[in-house]
C-alpha positions in Angstrom: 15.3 24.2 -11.6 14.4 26.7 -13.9 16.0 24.4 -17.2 13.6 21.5 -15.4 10.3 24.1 -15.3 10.7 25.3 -18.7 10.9 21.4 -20.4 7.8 20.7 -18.5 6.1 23.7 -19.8 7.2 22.8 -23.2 5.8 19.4 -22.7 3.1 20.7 -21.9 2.6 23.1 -24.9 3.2 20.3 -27.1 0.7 17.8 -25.4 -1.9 20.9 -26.1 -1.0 21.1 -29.8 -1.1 16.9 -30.1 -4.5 17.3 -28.5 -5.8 20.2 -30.4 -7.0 18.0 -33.6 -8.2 14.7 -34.3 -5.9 11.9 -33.1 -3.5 10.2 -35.2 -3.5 6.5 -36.2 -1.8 4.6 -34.6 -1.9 1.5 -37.0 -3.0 1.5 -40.9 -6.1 2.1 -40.4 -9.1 2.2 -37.5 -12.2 1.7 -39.6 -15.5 2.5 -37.2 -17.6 0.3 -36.1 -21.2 1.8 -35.9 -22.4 -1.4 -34.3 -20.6 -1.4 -31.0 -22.0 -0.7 -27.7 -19.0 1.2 -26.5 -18.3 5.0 -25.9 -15.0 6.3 -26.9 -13.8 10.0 -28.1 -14.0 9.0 -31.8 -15.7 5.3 -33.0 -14.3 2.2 -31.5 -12.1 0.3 -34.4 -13.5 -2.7 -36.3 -11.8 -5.5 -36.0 -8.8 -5.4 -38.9 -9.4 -9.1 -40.5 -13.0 -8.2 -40.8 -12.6 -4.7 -42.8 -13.4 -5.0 -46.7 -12.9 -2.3 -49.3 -16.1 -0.9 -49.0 -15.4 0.3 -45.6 -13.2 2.7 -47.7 -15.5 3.7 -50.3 -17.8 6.1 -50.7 -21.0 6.3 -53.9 -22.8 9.5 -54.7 -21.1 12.3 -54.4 -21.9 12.8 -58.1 -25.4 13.1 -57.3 -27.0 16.9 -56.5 -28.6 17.4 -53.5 -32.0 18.4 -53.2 -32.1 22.6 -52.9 -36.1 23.0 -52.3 -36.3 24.3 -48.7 -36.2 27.1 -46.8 -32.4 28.1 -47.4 -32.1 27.1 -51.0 -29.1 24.3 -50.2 -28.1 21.2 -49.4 -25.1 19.2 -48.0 -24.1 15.7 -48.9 -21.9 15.1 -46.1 -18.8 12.4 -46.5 -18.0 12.0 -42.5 -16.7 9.1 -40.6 -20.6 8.0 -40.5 -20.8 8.1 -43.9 -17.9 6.8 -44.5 -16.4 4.5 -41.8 -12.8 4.4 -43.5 -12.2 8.0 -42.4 -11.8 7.0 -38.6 -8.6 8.2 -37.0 -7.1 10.2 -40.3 -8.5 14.1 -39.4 -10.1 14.3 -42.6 -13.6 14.6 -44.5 -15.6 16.1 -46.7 -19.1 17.6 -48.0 -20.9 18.6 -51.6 -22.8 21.7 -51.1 -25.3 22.7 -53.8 -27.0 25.4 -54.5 -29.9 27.1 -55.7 -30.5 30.3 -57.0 -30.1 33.0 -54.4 -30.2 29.5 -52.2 -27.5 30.0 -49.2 -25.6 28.1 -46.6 -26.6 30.0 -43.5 -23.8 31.6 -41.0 -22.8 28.2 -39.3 -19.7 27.0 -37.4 -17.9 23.8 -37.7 -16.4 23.5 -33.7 -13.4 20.7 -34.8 -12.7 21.8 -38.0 -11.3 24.0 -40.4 -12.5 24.0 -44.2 -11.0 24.6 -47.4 -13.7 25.1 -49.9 -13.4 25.4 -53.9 -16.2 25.9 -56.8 -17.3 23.7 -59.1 -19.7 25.8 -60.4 -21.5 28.9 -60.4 -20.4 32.1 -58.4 -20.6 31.9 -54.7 -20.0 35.0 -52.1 -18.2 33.7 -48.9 -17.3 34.8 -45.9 -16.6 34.6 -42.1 -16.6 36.9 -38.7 -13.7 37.1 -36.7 -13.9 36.6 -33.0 -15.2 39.2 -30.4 -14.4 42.1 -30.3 -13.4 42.8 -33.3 -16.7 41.0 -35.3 -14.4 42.0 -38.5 -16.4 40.5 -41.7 -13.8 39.0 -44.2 -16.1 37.9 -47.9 -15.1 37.5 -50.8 -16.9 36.2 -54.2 -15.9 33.4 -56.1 -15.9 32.2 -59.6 -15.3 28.5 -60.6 -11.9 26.8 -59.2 -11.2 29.7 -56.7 -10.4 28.3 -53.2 -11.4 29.9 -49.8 -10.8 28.6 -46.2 -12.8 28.9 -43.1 -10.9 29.2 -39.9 -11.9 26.4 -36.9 -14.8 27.4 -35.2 -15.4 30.9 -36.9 -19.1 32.0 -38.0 -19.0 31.2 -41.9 -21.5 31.2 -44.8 -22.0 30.6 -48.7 -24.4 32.3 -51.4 -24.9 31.9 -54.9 -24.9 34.6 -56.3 -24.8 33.7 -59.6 -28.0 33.2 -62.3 -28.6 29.4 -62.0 -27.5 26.6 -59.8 -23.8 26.3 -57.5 -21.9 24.0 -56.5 -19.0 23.5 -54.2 -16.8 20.8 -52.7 -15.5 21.4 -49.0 -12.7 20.0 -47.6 -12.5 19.4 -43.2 -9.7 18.8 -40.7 -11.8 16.5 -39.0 -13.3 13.2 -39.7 -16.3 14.5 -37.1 -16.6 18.3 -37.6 -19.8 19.1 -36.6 -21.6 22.4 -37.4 -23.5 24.6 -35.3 -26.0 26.3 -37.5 -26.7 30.2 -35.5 -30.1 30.7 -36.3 -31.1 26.8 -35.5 -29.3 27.0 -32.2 -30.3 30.1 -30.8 -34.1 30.3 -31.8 -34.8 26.8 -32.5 -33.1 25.2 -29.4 -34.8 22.6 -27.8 -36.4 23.8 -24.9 -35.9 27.4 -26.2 -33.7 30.1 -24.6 -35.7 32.4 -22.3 -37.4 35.4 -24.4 -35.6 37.6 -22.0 -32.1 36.6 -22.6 -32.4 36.4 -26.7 -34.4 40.3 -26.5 -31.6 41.9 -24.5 -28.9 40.1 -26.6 -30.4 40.8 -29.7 -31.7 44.3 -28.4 -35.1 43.8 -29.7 -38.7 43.5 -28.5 -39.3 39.9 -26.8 -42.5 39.6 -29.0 -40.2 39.7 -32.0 -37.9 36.5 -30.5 -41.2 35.1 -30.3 -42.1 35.0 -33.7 -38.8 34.4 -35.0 -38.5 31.4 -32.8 -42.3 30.2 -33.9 -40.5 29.5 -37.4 -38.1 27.0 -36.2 
């Protein structure tokens, strides 16, 4: 009995880690098909005879991204949507430029983990470990230094160098998303209750006002 109970909880424990990531092909390849009417966990498959090579390809990533906003960045994301190849295989990627002093603001990415290297420029990094110990690990990097971003921690990127940054960013996801903090908490859609971003934040509710007046 207790041989039997601890195989099924190592089934179990396996089945957790299989399911903890993207899913793995199960044939060649599983190119998406933004067409369908379907809803799946992932994109529904195109049919094989019909795929081409340009479901595998991908133009532009040579191009900068346009840095005047508010943040001083932008990302060129290469994600299953972007490129429908990518479906089933865990894997994407993104171009970040920079501006000077531009930053990419304290985000998460909830599927993914990111490996990030510079192209150009000097970036400062840096993520926040999980409550309670909020422990800031930053670093600043110089061009070809690499830096990785655990799952679903609070990261960020900013050049701090004297003209314009670059960096390529690698994910463990074809879908990673990102949660950007200050987009989600002030500029939900229909915002959080004054009340409960004053006391979290332990500041006056007129000042969660006017901070969420900007988003």
């Amino acid at each position: 009995m207790a041989s039997r109970l601890l195989l099924i909880t190592f089934f179990v424990a396996i089945c957790s880690l299989a399911l903890a990531s993207d899913p793995s092909p199960l044939q060649d390849f599983c190119v998406a098909d933004p067409n369908t009417g379907v809803f799946v966990n992932g994109v529904v498959c195109k049919d094989p005879n019909l795929v081409q090579a340009n479901d595998f390809l991908f133009r532009g990533l040579q191009l900068m991204g346009d840095t005047s906003n508010d943040v001083g960045s932008n990302v060129t994301q290469v994600f299953v949507a972007q490129l429908p190849g990518l479906n089933t295989f865990g894997i994407s990627m993104a171009r970040i430029d920079f501006a000077p002093d531009g930053i990419n603001p304290p985000h998460t990415h909830p599927r993914a983990t990111e490996v990030l290297v510079v192209i150009n420029g000097t970036i400062e990094v840096g993520f926040v470990t999980s409550n309670p110990e909020n422990r800031l690990l930053t670093k600043v990097l110089e061009i070809g230094d690499v830096f990785v971003f655990p799952q679903g921690l609070i990261h960020f990127q900013r050049n701090v160098g004297h003209g314009y940054a670059l960096a390529i960013a690698g994910l463990s996801s074809q879908n990673p998303g990102a949660i950007t903090i200050a987009d989600a908490v002030f500029g939900s859609d229909p915002d959080i209750n004054g009340d409960i971003l004053a006391k979290a934040f332990q500041v006056d509710k007129n000042v969660v006002y006017q901070i969420q007046s900007k988003f």
